[in-house]
C-alpha positions as protocol buffer text, in pm:
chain_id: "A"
residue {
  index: 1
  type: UNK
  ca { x: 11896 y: 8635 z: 25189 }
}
residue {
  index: 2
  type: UNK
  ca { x: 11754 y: 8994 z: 25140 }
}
residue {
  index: 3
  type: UNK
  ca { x: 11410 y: 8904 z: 25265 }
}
residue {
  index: 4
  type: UNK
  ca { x: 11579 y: 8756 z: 25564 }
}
residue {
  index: 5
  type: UNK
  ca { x: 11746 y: 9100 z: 25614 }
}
residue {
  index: 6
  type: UNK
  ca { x: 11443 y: 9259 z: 25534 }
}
residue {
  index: 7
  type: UNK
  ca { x: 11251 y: 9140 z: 25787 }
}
residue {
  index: 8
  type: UNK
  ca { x: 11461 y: 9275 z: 26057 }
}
residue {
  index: 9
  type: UNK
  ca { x: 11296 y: 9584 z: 25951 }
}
residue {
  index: 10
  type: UNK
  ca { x: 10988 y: 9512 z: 25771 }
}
residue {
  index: 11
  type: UNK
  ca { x: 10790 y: 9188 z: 25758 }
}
residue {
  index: 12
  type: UNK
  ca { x: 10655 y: 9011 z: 25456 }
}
residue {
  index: 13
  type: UNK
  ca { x: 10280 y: 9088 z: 25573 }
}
residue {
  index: 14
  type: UNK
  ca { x: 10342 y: 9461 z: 25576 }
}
residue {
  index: 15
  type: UNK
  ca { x: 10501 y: 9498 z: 25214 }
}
residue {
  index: 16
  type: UNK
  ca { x: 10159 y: 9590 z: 25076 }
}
residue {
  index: 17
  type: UNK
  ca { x: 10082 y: 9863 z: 25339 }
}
residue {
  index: 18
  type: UNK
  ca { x: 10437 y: 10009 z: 25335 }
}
residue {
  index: 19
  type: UNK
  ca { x: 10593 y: 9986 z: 24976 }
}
residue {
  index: 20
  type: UNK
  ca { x: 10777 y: 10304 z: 24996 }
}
residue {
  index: 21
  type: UNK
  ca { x: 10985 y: 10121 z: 25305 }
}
residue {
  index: 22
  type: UNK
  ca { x: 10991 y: 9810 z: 25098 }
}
residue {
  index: 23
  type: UNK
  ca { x: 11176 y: 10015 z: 24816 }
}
residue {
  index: 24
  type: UNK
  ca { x: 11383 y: 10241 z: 25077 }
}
residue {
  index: 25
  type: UNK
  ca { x: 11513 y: 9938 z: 25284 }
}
residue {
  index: 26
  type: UNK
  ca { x: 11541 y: 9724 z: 24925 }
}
residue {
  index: 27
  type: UNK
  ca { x: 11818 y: 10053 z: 24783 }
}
residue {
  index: 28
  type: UNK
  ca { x: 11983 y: 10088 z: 25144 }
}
residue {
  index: 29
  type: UNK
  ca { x: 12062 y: 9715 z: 25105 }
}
residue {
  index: 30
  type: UNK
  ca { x: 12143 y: 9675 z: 24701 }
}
residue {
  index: 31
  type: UNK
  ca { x: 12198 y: 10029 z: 24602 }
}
residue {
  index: 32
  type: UNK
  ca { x: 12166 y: 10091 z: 24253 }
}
residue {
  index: 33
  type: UNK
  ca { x: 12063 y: 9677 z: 24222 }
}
residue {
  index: 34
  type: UNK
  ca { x: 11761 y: 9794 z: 24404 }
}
residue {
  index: 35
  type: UNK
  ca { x: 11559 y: 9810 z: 24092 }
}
residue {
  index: 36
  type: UNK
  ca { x: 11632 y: 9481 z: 23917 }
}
residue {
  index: 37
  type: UNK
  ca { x: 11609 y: 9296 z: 24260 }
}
residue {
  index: 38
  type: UNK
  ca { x: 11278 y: 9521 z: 24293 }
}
residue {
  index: 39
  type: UNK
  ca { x: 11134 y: 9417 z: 23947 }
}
residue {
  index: 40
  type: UNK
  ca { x: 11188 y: 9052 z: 24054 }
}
residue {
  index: 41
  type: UNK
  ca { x: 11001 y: 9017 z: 24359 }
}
residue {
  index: 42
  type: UNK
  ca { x: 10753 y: 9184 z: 24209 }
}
residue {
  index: 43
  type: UNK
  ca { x: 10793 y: 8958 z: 23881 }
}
residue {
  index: 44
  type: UNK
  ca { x: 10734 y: 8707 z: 24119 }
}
residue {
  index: 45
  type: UNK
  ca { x: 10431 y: 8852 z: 24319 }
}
residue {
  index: 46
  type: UNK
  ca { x: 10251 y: 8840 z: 23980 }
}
residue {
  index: 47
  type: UNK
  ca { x: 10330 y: 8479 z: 23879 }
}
residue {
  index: 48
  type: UNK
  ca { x: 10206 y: 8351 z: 24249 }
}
residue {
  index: 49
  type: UNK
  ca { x: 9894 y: 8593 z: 24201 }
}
residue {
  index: 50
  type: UNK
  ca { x: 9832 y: 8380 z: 23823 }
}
residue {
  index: 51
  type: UNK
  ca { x: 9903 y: 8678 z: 23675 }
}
residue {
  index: 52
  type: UNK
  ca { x: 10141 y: 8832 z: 23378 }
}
residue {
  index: 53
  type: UNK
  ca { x: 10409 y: 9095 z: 23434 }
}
residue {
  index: 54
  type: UNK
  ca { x: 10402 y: 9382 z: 23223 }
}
residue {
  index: 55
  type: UNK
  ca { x: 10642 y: 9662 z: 23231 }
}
residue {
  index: 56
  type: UNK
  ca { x: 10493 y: 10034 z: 23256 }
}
residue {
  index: 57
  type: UNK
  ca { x: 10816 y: 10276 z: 23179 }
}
residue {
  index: 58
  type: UNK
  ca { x: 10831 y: 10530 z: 23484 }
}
residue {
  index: 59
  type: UNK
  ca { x: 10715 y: 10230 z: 23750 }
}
residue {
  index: 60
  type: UNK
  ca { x: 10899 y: 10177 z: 24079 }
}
residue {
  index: 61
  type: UNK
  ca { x: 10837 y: 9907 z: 24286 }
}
residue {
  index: 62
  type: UNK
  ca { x: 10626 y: 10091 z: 24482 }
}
residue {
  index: 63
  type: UNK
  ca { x: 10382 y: 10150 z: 24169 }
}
residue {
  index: 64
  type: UNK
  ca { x: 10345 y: 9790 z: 24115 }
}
residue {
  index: 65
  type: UNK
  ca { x: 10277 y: 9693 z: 24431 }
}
residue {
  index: 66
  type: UNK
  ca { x: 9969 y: 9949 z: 24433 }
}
residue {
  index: 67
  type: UNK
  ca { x: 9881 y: 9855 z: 24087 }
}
residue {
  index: 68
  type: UNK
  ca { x: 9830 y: 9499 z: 24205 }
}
residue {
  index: 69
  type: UNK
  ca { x: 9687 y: 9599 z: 24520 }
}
residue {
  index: 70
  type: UNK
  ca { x: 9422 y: 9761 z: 24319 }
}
residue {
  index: 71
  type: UNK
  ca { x: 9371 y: 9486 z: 24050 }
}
residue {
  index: 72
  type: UNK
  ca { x: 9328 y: 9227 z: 24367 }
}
residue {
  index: 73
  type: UNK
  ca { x: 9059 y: 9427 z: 24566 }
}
residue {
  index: 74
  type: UNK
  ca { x: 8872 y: 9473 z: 24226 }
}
residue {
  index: 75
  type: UNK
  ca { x: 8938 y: 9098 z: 24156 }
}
residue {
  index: 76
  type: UNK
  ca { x: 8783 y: 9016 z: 24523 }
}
residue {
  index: 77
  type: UNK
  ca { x: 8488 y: 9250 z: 24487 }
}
residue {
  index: 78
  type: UNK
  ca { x: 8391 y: 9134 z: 24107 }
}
residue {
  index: 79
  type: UNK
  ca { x: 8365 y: 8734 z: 24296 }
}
residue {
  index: 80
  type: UNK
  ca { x: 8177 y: 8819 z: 24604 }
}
residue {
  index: 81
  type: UNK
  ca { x: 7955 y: 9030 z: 24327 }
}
residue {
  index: 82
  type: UNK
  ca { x: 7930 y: 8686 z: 24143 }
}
residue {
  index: 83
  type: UNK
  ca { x: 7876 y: 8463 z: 24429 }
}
residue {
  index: 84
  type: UNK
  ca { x: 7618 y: 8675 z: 24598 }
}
residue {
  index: 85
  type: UNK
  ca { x: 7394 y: 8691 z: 24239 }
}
residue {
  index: 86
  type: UNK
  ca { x: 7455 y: 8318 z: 24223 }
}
residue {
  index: 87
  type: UNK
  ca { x: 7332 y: 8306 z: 24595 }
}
residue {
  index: 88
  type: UNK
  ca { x: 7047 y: 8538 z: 24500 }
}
residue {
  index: 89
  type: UNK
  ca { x: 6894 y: 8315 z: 24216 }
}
């Protein structure tokens, strides 16, 4: 139901270029729920992306999102590394 709100707004695609609005529109809708409705979708980014959620005291929404952001373009780099040297030999 929020997402569907949400996406009035902002769409699913552009959460990862514009957290900030993510976490904005997220509190206008839920107000102080924001954060635990926050820590869930993101909970739930990480178990589709295979990975496990830990929580960093002081993170927002917004810093997980860029933390996994990061950690995926690393991710992607270190396998194109690995398939080009396997291409290579």
């Amino acid at each position: 139901m929020i997402f569907t709100y949400l996406e009035c707004s902002l769409h699913r695609v552009d959460i990862p270029s514009q957290p900030a609005k993510f976490s904005a529109l997220l509190e206008e809708i839920s107000g102080k729920a924001a954060k635990v409705i926050g820590r869930a979708a993101i909970r739930r980014l990480y178990a589709k992306l295979g990975w496990e959620f830990y929580e960093v005291h002081g993170y927002e929404a917004v810093d997980y999102i860029e933390a996994a952001k990061t950690r995926l373009v690393r991710e992607l780099e270190q396998q194109r590394t690995r398939e080009l040297v396997q291409n290579f030999d």
